[in-house]
LUMPATOR-262223 format. One record per residue (C-alpha): residue number from 1; x, y, z. Coordinates in Angstrom, 3 decimals, always signed. Layout:
<tordo NUM, <X, Y, Z>> ...
// end
This chain:
<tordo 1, <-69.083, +97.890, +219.706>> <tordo 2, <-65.406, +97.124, +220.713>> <tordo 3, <-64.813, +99.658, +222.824>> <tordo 4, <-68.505, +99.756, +224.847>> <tordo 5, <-70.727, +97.307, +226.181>> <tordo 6, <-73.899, +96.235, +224.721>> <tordo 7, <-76.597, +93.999, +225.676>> <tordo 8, <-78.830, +93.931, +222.397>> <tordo 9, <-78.560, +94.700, +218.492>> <tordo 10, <-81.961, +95.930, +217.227>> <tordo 11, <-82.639, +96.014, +213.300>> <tordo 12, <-84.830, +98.608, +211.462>> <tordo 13, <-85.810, +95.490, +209.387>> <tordo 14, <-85.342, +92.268, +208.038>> <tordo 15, <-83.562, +92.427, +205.139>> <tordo 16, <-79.930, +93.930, +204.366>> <tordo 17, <-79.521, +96.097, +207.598>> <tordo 18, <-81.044, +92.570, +209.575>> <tordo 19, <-78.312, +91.084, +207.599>> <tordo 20, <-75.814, +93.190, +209.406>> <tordo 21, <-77.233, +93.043, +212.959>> <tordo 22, <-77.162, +88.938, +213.182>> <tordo 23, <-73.385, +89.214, +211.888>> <tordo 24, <-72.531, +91.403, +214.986>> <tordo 25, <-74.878, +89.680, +217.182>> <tordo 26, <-73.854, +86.958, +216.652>> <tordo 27, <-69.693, +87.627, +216.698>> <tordo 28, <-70.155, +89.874, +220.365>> <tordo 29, <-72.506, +87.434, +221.428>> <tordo 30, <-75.588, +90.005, +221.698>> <tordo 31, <-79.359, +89.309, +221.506>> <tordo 32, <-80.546, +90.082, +218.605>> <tordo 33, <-83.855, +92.241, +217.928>> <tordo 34, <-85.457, +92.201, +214.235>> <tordo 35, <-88.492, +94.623, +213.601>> <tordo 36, <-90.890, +93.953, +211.174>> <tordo 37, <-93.092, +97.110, +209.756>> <tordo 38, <-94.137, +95.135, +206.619>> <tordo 39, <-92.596, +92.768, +203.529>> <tordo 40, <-92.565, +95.435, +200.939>> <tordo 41, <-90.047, +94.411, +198.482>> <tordo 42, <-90.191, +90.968, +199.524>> <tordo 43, <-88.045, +89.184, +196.878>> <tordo 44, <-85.363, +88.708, +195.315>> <tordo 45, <-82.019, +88.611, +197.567>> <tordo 46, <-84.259, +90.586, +200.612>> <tordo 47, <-86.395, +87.194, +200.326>> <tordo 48, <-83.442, +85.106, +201.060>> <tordo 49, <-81.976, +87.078, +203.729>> <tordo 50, <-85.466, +87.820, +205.668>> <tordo 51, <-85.662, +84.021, +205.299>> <tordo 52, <-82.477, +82.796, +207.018>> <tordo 53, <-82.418, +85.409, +209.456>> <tordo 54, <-85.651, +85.872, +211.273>> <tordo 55, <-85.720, +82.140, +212.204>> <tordo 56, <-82.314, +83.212, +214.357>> <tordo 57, <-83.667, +86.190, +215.776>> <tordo 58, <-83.821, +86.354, +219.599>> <tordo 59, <-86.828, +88.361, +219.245>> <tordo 60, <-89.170, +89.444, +216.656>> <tordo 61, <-91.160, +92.915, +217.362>> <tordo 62, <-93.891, +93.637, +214.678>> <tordo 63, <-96.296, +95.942, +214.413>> <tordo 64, <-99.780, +94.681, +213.773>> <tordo 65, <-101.459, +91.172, +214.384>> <tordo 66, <-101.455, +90.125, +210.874>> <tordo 67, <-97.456, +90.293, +210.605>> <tordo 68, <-97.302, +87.993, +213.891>> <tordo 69, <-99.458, +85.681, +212.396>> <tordo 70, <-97.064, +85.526, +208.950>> <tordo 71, <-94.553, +84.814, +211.283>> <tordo 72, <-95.368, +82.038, +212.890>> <tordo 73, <-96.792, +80.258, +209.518>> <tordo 74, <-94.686, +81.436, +206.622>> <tordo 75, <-91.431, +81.683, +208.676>> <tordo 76, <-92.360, +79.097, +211.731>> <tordo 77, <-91.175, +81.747, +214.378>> <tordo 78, <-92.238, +81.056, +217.327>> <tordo 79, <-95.208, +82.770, +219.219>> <tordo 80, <-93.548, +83.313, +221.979>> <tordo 81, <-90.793, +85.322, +220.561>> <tordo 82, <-92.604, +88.136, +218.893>> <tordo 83, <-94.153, +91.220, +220.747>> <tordo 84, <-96.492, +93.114, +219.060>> <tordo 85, <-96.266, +96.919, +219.073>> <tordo 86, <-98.365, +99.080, +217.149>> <tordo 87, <-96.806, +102.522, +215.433>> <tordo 88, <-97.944, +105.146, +218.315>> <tordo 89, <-99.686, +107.700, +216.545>> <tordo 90, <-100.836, +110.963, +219.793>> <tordo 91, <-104.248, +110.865, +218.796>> <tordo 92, <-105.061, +113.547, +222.104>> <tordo 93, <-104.686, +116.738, +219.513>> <tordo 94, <-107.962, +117.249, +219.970>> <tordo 95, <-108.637, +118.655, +216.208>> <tordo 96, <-111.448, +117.360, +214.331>> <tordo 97, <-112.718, +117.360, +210.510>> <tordo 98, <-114.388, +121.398, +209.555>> <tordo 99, <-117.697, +122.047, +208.136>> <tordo 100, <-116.104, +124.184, +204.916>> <tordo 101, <-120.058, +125.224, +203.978>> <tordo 102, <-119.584, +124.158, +200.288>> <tordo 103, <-120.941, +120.762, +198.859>> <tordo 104, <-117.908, +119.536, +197.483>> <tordo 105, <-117.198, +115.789, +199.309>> <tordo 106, <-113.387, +115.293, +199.763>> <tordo 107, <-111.412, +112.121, +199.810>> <tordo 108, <-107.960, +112.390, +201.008>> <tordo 109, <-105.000, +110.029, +200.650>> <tordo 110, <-101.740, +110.036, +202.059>> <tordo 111, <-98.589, +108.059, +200.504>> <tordo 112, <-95.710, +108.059, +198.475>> <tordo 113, <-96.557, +107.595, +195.051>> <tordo 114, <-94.802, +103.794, +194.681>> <tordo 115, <-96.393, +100.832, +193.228>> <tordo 116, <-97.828, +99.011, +196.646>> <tordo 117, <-99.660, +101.816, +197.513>> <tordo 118, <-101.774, +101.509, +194.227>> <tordo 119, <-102.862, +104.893, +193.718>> <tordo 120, <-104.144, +103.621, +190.116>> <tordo 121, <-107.021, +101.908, +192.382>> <tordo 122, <-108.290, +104.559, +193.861>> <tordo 123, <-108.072, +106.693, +190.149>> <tordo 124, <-109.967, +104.215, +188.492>> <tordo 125, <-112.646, +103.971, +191.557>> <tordo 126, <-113.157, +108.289, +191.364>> <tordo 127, <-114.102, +107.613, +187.450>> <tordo 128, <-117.060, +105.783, +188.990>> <tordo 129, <-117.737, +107.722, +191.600>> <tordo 130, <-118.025, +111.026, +189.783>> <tordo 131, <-120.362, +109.979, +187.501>> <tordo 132, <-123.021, +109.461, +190.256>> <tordo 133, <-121.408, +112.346, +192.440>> <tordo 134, <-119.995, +114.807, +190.603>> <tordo 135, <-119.166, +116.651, +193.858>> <tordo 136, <-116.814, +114.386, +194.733>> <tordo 137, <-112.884, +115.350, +195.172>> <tordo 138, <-109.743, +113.609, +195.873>> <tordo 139, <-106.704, +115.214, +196.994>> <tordo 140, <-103.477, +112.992, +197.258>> <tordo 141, <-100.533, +114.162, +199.232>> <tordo 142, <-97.126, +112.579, +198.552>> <tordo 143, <-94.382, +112.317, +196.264>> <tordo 144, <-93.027, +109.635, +194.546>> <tordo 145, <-91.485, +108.394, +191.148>> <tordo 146, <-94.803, +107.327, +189.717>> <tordo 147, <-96.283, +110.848, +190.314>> <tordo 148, <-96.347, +111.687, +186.591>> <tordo 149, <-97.536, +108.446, +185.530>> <tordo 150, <-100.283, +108.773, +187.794>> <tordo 151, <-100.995, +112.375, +186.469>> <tordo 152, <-100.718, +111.191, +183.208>> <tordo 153, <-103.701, +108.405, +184.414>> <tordo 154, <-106.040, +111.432, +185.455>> <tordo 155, <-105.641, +112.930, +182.114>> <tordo 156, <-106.527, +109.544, +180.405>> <tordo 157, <-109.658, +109.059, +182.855>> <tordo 158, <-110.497, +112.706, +182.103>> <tordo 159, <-110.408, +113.322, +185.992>> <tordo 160, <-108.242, +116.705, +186.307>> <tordo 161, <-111.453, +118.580, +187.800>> <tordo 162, <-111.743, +115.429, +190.244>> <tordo 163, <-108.310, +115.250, +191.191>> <tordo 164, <-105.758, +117.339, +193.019>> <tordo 165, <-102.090, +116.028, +193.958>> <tordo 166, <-100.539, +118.324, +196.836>> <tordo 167, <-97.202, +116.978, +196.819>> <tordo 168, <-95.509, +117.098, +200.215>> <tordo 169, <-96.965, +119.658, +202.826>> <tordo 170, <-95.963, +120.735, +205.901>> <tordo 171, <-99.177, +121.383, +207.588>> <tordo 172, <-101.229, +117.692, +206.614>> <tordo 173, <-103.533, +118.738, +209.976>> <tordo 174, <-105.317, +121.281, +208.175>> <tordo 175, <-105.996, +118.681, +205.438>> <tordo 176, <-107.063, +116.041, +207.504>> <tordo 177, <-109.285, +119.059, +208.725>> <tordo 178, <-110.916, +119.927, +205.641>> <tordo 179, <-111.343, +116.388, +204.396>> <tordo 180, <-114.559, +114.334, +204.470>> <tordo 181, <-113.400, +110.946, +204.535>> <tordo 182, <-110.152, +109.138, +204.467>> <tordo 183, <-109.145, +106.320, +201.360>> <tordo 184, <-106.140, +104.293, +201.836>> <tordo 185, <-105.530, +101.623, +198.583>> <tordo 186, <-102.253, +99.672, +199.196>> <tordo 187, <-101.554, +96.620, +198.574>> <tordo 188, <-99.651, +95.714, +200.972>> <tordo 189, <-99.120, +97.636, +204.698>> <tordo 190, <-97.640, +96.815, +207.865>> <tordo 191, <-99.639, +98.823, +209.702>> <tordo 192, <-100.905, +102.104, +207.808>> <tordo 193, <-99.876, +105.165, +210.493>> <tordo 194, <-102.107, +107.456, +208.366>> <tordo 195, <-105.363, +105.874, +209.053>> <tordo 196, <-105.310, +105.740, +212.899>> <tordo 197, <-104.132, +110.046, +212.413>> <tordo 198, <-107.210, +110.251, +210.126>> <tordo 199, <-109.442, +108.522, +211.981>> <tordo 200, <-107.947, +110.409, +214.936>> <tordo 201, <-109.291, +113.300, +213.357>> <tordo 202, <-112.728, +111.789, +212.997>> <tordo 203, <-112.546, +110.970, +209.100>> <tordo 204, <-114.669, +108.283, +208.124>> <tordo 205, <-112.002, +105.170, +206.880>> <tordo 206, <-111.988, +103.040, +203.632>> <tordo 207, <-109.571, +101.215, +203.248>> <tordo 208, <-108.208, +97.620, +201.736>> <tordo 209, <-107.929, +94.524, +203.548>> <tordo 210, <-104.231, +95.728, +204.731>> <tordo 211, <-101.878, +96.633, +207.759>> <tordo 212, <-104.763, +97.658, +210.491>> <tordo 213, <-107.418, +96.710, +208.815>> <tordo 214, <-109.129, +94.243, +211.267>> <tordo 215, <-107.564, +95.427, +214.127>> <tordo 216, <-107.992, +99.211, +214.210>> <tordo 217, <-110.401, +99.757, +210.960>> <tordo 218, <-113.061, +96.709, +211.104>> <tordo 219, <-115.302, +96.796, +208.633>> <tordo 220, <-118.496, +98.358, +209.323>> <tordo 221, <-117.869, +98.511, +212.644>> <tordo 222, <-115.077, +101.488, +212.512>> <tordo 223, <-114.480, +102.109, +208.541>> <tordo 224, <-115.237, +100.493, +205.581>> <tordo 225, <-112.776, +97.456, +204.458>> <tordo 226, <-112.217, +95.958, +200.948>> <tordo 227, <-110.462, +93.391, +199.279>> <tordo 228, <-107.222, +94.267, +197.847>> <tordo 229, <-107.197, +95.776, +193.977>> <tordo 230, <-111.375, +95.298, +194.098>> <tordo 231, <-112.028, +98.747, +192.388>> <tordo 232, <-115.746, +98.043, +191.899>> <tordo 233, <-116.248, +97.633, +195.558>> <tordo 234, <-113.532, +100.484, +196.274>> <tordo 235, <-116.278, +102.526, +194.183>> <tordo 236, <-119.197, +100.992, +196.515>> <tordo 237, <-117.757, +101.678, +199.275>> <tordo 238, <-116.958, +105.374, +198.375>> <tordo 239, <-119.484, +106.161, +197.184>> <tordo 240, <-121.898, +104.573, +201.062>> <tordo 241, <-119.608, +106.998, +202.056>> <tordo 242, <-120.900, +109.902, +200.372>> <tordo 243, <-124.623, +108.680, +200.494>> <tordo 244, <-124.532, +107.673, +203.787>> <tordo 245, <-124.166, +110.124, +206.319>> <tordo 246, <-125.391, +108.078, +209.599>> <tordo 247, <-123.306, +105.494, +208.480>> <tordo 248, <-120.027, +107.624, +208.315>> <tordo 249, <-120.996, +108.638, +212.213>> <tordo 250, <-121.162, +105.011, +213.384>> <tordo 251, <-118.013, +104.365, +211.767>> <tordo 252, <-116.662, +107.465, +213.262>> <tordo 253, <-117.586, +106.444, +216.849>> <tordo 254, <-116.512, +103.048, +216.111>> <tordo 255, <-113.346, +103.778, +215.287>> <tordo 256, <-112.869, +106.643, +218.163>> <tordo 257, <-113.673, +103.757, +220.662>> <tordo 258, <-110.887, +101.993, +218.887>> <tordo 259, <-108.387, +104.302, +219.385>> <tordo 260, <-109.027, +104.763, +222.578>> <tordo 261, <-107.816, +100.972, +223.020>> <tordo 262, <-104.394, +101.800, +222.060>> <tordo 263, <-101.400, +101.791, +223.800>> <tordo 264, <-100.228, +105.238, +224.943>> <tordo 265, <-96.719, +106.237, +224.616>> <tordo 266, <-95.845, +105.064, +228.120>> <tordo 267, <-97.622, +101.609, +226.956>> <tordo 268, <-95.876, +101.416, +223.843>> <tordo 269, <-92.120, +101.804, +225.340>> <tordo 270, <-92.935, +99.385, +228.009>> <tordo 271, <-93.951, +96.711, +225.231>> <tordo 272, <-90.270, +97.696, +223.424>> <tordo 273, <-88.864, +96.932, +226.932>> <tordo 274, <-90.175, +93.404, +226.543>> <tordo 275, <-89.227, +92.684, +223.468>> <tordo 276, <-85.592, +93.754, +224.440>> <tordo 277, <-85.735, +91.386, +227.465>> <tordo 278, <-86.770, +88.741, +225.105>> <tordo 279, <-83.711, +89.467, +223.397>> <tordo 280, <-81.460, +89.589, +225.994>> <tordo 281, <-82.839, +86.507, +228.170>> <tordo 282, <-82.664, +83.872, +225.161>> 
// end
């Protein structure tokens, strides 16, 4: 940074690399950029530092509505310094979900196997679900350190002819393909990348009240939305899915018309540009 010239310092996130960025921002007299993709591990000393660094930020650039609106009331930044930018997801493949012939119904879910994406949720929803639809399947794909807790939880729930974990795969198109619908269960998300590729490939959606939910996924309109760590109406919802299948076209269609609302890639860098001017004009 001594030896070329910079107009901007942008940071990944908010918290230790942020840290870094607003020290050399603010000693070469740079704007400073902070991105926000979510507050996952939000305590602790990344509380502290997210907390005396945003409010210096030059510009804040986040990727759903709901993390601009925690901005501006949990860490009073102002409106007019954050640029929202949704995680561009090319949903022009053209692929869509097979007809496999058999009668199984398949969820699929797609995370690493860590705490906020509460995995256990969706376990403890199939137990429900297969006792009215014993056709019912979930594959997860992912890896993560609770993976053999969470195998250890299908065991417990008596779920191992219910429940398939892939690991990582290289091809996730073909499973998106083969699936019949499309559970996320977190927590917490900033935005959930996964759901707008699954609903890309014209998987019914339901999902907690998290990252895109309301924006991309609203309920009933384009997926099915429900209250964070609600298992019984995880279960409900699953299982409208299953029962329901007019219902899982309507969402489809809603949530097509959705995607077809967001920005393309040309879109997307031109909001980045902004929030870089932002940046560089404060």
């Amino acid at each position: 940074m001594k030896q070329e010239s910079f107009d901007l310092v942008s940071s990944q996130d908010q918290y230790f690399v942020g840290f870094v960025a607003c020290h050399l921002a603010r000693k070469f007299k740079l704007g400073l950029e902070i991105q926000i993709h979510g507050f996952e591990k939000f305590y602790g000393l990344r509380k502290k530092i997210s907390q005396r660094i945003l409010p210096k930020a030059d510009s804040v650039r986040v990727v759903s509505e709901r993390l601009k609106d925690k901005l501006i009331k949990d860490f009073k930044v102002k409106e007019s310094k954050i640029t929202v930018v949704p995680i561009f997801v090319d949903t022009s493949h053209g692929l869509r979900k097979k007809d496999r012939g058999d009668k199984n119904f398949i969820f699929l879910s797609i995370g690493r196997l860590v705490e906020v994406k509460n995995f256990s949720l969706q376990l403890q929803a199939m137990k429900k679900v297969v006792q009215k639809f014993p056709q019912a399947r979930l594959f997860i794909l992912g890896k993560g350190p609770l993976e053999e807790q969470l195998k250890q939880e299908v065991k417990d729930l008596a779920l191992e002819d219910f429940v398939e974990f892939k690991g990582w795969v290289d091809d996730i198109n073909s499973y998106y393909q083969d699936a019949d619908a499309f559970v996320l269960s977190s927590d917490s998300e900033g935005w959930g990348m996964v759901v707008v590729q699954a609903a890309s490939f014209g998987l019914p959606i339901v999902m907690t009240d998290v990252g895109c939910a309301g924006e991309v996924i609203k309920d009933k309109e384009s997926g099915l939305v429900v209250p964070v760590g609600d298992s019984k109406a995880l279960t409900a919802s699953m299982l409208k899915i299953i029962k329901d299948k007019d219902l899982r076209e309507r969402l489809v269609q809603g949530a097509k018309e959705v995607l077809d609302d967001l920005p393309d890639k040309d879109k997307t860098f031109y909001l980045y540009k902004q929030s870089w001017q932002k940046a560089i004009k404060s």
